[in-house]
FIVEX-265253 format. One line per 4 residues: number of its first residue (from 0); their letters; for each residue x, y, z of N, C-alpha, C. Coordinates in Angstrom, 2 decimals, padded with zeros to 5 digits. Example, Ala and Ser with C-alpha at 12.3 -4.5 7.8 and 13.67 -1.06 7.14 Angstrom:
2
0) as) 013.19:-005.69:007.80:012.30:-004.50:007.80:013.20:-003.30:007.80  012.85:-002.25:007.08:013.67:-001.06:007.14:012.90:000.03:007.87 $
% end
This chain:
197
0) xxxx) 137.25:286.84:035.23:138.20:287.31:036.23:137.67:288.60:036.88  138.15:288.91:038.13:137.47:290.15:039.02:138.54:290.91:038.57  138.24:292.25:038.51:138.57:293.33:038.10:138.37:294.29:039.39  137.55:294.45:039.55:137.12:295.75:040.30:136.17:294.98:041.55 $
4) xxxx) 136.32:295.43:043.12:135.75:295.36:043.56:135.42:296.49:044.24  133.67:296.85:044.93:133.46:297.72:045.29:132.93:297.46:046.59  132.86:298.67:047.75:132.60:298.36:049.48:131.29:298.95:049.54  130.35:298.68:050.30:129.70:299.28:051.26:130.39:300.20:052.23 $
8) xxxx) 130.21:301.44:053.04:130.44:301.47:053.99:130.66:301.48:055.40  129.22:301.58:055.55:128.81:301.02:057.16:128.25:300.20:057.20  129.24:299.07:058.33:128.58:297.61:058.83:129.31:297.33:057.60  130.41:297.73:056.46:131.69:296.62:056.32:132.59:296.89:056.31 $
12) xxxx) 133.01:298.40:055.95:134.43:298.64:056.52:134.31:299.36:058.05  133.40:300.13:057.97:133.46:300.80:059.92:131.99:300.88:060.14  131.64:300.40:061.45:130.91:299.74:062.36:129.14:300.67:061.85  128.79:300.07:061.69:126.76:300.94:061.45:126.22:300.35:062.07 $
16) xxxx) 125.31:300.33:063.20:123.90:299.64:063.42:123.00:301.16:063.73  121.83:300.71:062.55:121.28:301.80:062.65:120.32:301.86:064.51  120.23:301.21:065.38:119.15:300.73:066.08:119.97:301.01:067.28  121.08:300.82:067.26:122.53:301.21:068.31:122.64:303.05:068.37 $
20) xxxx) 122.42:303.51:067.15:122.67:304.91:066.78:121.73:305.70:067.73  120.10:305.16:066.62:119.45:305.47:067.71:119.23:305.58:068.95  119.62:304.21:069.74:119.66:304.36:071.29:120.31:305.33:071.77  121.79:305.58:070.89:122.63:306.75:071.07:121.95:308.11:071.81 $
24) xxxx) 121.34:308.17:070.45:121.24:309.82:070.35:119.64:309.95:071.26  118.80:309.22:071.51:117.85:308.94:072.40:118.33:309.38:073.54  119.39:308.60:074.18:120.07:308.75:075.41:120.52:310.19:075.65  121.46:310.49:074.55:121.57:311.98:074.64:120.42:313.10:074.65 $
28) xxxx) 119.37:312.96:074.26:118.41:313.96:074.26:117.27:313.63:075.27  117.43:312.31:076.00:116.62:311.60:076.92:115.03:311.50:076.34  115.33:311.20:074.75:113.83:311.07:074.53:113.69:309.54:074.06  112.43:308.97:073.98:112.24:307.86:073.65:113.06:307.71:072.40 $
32) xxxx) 113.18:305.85:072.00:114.09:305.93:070.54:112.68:305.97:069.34  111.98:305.26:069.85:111.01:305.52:069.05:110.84:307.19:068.22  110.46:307.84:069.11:110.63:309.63:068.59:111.38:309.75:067.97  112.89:309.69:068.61:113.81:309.79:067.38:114.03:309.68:065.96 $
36) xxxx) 113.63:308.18:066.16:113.99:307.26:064.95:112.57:307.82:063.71  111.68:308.46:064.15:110.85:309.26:063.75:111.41:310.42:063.19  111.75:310.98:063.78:112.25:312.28:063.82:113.54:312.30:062.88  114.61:311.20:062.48:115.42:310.80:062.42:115.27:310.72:060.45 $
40) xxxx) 113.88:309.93:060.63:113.57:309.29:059.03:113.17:310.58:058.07  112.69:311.58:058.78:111.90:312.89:058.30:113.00:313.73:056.96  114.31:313.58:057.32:115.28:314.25:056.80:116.75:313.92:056.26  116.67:312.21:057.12:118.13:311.66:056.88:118.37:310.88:054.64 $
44) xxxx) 117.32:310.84:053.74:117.06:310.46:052.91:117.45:311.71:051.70  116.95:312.98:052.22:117.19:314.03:051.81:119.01:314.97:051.65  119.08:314.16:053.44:120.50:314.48:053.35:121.29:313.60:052.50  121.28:312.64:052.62:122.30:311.42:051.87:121.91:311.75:050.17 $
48) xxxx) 121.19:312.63:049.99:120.79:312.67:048.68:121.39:314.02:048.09  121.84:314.63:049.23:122.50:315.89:049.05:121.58:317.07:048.85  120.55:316.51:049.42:119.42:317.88:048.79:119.19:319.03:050.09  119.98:318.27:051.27:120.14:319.76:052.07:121.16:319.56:052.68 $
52) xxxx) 121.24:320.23:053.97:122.55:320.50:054.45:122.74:319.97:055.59  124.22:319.45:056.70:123.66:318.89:057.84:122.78:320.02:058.40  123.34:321.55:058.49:122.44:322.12:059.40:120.78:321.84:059.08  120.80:321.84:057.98:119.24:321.84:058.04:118.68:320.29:058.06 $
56) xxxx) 119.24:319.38:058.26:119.20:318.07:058.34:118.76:318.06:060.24  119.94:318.82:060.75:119.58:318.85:062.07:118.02:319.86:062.67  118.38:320.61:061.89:116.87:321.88:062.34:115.92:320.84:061.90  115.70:320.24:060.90:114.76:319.14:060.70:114.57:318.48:061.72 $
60) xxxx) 115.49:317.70:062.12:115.29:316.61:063.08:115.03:317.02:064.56  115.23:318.39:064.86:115.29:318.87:066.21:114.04:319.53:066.57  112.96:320.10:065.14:112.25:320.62:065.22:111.20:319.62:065.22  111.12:318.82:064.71:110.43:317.24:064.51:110.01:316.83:066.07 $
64) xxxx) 111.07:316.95:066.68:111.41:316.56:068.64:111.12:317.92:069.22  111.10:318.96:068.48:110.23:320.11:069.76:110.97:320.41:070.88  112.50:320.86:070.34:113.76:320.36:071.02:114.64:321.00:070.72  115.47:321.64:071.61:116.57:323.00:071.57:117.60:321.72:071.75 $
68) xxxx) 118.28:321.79:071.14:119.76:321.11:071.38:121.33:321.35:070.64  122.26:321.41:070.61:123.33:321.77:069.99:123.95:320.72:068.87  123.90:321.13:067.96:123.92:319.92:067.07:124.98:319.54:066.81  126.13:320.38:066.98:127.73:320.03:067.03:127.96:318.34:068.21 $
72) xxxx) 126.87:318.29:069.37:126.64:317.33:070.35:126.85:316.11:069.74  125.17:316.26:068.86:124.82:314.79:067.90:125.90:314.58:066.76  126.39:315.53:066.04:127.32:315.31:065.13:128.28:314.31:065.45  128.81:315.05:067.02:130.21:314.04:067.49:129.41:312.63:067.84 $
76) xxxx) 128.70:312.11:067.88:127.99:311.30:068.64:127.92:310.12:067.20  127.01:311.06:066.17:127.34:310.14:064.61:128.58:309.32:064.29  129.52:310.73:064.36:130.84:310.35:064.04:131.81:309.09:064.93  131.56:309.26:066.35:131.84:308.58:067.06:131.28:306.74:067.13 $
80) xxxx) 130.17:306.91:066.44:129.35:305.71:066.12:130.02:304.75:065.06  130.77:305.37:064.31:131.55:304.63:063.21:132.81:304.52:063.68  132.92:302.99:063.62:134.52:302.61:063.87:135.23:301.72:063.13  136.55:301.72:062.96:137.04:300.89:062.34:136.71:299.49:062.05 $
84) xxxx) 136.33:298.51:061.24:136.11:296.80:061.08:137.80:296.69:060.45  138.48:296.31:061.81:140.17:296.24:061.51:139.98:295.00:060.10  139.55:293.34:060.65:139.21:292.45:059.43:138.90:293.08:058.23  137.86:294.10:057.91:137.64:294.22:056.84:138.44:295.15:056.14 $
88) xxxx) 139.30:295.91:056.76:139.90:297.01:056.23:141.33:296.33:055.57  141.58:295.51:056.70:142.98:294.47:056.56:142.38:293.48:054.73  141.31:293.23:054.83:141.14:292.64:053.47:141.56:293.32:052.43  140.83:295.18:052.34:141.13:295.55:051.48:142.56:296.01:051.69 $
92) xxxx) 143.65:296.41:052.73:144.96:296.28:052.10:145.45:295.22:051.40  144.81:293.67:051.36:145.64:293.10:050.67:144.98:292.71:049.14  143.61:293.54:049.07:143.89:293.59:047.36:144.13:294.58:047.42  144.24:295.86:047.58:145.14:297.05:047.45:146.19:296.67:046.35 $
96) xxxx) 146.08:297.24:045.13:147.26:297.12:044.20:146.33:295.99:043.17  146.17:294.75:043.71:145.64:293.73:043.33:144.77:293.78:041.87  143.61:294.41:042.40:142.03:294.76:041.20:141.83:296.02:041.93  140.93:297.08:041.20:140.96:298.22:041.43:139.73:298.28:042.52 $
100) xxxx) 139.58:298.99:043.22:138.74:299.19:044.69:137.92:300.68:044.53  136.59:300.02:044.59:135.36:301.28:044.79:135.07:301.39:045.79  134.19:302.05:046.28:133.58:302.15:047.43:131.96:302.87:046.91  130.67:302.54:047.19:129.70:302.75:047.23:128.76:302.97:048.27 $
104) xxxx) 127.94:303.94:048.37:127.66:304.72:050.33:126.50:305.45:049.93  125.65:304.75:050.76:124.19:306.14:050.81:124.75:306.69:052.02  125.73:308.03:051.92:125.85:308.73:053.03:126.31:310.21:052.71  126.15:310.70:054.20:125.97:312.37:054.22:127.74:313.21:053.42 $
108) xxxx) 127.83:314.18:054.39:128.60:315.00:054.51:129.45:314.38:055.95  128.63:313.64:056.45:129.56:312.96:057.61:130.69:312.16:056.98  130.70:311.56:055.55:132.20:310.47:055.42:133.07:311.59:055.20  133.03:312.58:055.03:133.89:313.10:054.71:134.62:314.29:056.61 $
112) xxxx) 133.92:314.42:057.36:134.53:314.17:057.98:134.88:312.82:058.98  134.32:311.89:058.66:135.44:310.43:058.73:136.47:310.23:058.15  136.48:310.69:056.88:137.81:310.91:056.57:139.05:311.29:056.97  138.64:312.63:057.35:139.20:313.36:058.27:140.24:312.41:059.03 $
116) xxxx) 139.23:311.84:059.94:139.46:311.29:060.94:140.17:309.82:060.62  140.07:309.02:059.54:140.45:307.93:059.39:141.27:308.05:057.65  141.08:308.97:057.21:142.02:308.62:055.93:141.75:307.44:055.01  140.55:307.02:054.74:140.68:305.52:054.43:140.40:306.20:052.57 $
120) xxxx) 139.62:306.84:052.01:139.61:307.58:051.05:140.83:307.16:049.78  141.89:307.30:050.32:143.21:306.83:049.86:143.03:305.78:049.37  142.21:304.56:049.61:142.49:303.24:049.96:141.35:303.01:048.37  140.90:303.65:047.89:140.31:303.31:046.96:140.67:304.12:045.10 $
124) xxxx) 140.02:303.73:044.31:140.26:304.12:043.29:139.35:304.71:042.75  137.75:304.29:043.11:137.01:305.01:043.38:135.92:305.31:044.15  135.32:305.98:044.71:134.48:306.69:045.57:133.45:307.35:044.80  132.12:306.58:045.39:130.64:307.21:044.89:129.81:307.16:046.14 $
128) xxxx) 129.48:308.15:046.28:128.85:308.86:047.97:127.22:309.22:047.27  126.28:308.69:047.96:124.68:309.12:047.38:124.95:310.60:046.95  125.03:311.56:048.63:125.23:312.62:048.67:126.05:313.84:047.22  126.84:313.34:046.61:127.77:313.50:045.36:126.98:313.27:044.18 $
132) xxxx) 126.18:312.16:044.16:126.08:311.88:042.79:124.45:311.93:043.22  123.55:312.15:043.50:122.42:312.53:043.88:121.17:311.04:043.55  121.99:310.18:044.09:121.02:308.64:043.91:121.96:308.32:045.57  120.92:306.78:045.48:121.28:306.40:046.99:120.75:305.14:046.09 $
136) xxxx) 121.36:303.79:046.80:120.88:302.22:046.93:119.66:302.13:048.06  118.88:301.41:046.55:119.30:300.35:046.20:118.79:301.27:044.73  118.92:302.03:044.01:118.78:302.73:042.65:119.33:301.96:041.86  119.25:301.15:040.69:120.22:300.83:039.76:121.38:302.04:038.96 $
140) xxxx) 120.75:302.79:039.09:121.23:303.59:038.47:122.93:304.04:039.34  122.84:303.92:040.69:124.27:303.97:041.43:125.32:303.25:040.73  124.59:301.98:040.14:125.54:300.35:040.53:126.00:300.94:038.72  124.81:301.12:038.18:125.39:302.09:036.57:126.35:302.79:036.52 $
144) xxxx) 126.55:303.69:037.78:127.50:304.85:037.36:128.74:304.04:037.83  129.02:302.81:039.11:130.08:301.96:039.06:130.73:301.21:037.94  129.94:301.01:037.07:130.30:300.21:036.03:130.64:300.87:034.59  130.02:302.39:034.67:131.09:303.37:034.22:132.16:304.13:034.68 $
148) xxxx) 132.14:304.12:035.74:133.46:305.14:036.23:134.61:303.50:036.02  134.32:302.20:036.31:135.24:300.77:036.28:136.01:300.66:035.06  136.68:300.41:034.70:137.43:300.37:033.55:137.04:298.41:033.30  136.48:298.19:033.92:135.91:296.16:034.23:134.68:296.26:033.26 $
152) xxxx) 134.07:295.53:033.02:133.02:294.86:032.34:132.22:294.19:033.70  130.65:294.49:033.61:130.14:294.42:034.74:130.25:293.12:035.38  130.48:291.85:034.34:130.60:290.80:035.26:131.92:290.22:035.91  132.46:291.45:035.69:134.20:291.55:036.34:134.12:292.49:037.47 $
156) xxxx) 133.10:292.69:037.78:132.67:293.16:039.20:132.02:293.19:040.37  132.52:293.01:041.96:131.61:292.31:042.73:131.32:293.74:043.57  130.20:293.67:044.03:129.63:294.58:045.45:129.72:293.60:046.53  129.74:294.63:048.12:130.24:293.90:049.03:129.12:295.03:049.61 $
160) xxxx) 128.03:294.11:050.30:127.13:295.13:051.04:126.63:294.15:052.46  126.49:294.92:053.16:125.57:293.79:054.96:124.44:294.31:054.75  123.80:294.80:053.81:122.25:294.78:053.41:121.82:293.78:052.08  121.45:292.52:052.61:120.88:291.55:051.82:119.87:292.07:050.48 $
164) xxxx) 119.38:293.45:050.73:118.18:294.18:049.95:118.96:294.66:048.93  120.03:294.66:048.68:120.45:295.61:047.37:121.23:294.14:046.72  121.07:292.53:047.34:121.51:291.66:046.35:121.01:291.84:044.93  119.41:291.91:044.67:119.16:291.66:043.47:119.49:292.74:042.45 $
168) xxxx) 118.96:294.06:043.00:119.22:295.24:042.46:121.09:295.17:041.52  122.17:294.56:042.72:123.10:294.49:041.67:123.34:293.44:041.25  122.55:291.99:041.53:122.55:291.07:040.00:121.92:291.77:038.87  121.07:292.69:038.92:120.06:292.70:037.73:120.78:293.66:037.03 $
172) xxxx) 121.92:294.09:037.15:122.27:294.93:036.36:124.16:294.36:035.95  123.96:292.98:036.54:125.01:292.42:036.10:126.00:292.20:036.81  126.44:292.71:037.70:127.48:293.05:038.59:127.42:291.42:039.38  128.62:290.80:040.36:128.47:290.02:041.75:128.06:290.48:042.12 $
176) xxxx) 127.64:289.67:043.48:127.04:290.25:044.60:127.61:289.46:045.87  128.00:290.01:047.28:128.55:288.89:047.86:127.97:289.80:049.11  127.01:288.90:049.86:126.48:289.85:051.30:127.76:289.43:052.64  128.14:290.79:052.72:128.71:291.14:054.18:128.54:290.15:055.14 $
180) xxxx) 128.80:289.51:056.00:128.82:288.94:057.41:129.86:289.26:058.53  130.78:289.19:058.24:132.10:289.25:058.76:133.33:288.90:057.97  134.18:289.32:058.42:136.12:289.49:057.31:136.24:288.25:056.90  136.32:287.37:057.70:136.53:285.66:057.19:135.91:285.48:056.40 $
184) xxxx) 134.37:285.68:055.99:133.43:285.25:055.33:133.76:285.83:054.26  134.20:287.29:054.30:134.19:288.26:052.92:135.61:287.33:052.27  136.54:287.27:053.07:137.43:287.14:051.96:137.05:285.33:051.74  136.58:284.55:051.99:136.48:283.27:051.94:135.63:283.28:050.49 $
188) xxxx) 134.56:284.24:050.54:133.52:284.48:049.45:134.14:284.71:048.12  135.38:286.10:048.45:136.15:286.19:047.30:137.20:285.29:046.32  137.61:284.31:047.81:138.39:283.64:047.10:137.74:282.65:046.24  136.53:282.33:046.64:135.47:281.19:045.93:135.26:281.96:044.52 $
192) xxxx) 135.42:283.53:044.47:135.24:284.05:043.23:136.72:283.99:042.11  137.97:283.54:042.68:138.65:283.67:042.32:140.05:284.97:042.43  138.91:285.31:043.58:140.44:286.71:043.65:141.48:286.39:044.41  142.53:286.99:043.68:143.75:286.68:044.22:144.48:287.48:045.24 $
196) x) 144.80:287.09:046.41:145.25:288.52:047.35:146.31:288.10:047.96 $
% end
């Protein structure tokens, strides 16, 4: 029986394309995406890992581009990039109550002002942010600390990720695994697992 299920957060509950972002912030600084996305990789691994700060996440990335810019700009621009997946959010209100709800995230200091902004935080039981616990996926060691903070037994627990690359990583440590596509699919997947909503 499922016990515990846990989310991805961008690209399954609110909107990620990393390649969209880029064009973003390209556009805003009118530099190629290529550069960017250069410029981009130099520091964003470090941040999600919590090992620096946005400011210096941004002086990284700005100094990388040889490039005066206001970083409060790109911030709103991040933030603005993530949006609600109404389907997927609507899934998890209706196990809400149901089996207990994680959430799992290689991400910055930005979810937390998404939070802010969307409140969804509430919606879980627990929350493991790279940034917090100083690992990022596809580490086994993340999907470890899920299956201790779970009050479930690992095969009473599924991950829900739109990165096909961290399937094996959480079979091999026991856990489901069910890759992201879209809301229909997720909950169609679950119900094939038996959850009840």
């Amino acid at each position: 029986m499922i016990k515990t299920i846990a989310f991805d957060f961008g690209g399954v509950l609110y909107t990620y394309n990393h390649s969209k972002l880029m064009s973003d912030v390209s556009g805003e600084l009118n530099l190629p995406v290529e550069l960017v996305s250069k410029a981009w990789k130099k520091g964003i691994i470090k941040f999600e890992n919590g090992e620096i700060s946005e400011e210096q996440f941004w002086q990284i990335f700005l100094n990388e581009l040889e490039k005066k810019y206001d970083p409060k700009k790109l911030h709103e621009i991040v933030i603005n990039h993530h949006q609600p997946i109404k389907g997927s959010l609507g899934v998890l209100e209706k196990l809400k109550g149901k089996v207990s709800l994680g959430l799992v995230s290689n991400q910055t200091d930005w979810i937390d002002d998404l939070d802010q902004k969307y409140h969804f935080k509430e919606l879980f039981d627990m929350v493991i942010v790279s940034k917090e616990v100083f690992l990022r996926k596809p580490d086994k060691k993340i999907f470890q600390l899920l299956i201790g903070r779970s009050t479930a037994k690992a095969n009473e627990i599924v991950f829900v990720d739109d990165s096909l690359e961290y399937g094996q990583v959480v079979k091999d440590v026991g856990l489901k695994f069910i890759h992201f596509r879209n809301p229909d699919q997720l909950e169609s997947d679950l119900r094939k697992l038996n959850v009840i909503f």
